[in-house]
C-alpha positions as CSV (number, residue, x, y, z in Angstrom):
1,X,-58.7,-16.4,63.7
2,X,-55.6,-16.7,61.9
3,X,-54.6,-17.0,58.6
4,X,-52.2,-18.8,56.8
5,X,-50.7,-18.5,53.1
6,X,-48.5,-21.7,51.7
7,X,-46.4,-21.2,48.8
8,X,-45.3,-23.9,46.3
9,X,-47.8,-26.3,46.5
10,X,-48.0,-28.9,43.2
11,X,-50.8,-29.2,40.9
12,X,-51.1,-32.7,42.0
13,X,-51.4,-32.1,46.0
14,X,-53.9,-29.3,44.9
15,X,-55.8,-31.3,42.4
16,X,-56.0,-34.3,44.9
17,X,-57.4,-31.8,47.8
18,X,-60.2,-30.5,45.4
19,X,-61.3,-34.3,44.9
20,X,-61.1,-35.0,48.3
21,X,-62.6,-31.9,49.3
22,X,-65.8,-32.8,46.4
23,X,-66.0,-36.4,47.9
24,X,-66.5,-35.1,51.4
25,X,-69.3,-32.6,50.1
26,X,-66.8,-29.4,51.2
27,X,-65.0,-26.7,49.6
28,X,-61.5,-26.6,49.7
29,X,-60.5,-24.1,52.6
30,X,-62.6,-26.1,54.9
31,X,-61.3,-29.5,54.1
32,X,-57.7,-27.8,54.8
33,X,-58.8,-26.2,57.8
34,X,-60.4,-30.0,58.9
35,X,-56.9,-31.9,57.7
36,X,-54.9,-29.1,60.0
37,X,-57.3,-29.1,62.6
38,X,-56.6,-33.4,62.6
39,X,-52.9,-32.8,62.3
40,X,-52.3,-30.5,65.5
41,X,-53.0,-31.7,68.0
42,X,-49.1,-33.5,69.8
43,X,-49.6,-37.2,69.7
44,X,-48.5,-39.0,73.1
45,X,-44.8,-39.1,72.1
46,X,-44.6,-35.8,71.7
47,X,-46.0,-34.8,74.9
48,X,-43.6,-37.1,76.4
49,X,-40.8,-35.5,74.5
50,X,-41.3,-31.8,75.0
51,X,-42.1,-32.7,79.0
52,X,-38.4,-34.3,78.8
53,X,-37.0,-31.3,77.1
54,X,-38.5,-29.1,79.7
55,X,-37.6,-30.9,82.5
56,X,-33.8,-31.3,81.4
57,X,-33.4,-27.6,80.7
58,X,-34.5,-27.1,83.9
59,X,-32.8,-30.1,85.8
60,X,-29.6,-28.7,85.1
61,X,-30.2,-25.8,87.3
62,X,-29.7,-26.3,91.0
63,X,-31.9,-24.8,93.1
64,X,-30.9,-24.5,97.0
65,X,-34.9,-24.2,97.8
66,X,-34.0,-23.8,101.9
67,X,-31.4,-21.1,100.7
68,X,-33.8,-19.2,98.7
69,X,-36.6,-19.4,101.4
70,X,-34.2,-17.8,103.9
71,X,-32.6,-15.1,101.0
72,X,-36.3,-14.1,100.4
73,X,-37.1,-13.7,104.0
74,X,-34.1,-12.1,104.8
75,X,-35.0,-9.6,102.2
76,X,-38.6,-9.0,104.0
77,X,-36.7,-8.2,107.1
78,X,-34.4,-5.7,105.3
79,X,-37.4,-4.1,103.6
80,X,-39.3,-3.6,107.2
81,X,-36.0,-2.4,108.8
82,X,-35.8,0.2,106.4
83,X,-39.6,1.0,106.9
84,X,-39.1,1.6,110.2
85,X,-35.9,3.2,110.1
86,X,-37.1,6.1,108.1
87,X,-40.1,6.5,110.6
């Protein structure tokens, strides 16, 4: 597992964890790890926004798909006529 050091933190923030943490009947560390655990995962928005992102940066390229069937192909044949010509 990973670890993770954060700098800076106030007293308050720090003194409000360790009360939240008492309340909940955990130590500190673990009722950080269950806050971040809660906070990662991408809420529905964001999914939606990273697939655009993705799909833009790759939208802009494109792609002849019949043109590289035929330029990977015609590599093949390349390849086995040089096979066969060193025979």
């Amino acid at each position: 597992m990973a670890q993770v050091l954060i700098r800076n933190i106030d007293d308050e923030t720090i003194a409000s964890l360790k009360a939240r943490a008492e309340m909940n009947g955990r130590s500190l560390e673990q009722e950080l790890r269950n806050i971040l655990k809660s906070a990662a995962p991408l809420t529905p928005d964001e999914l939606v926004a990273a697939s655009r992102r993705l799909r833009s940066a790759f939208a802009k390229e494109e792609v002849d798909v019949r043109a590289a069937i035929r330029w990977g192909r015609d590599d093949e044949f390349e390849d086995l006529e040089l096979a066969f010509d060193r025979q």
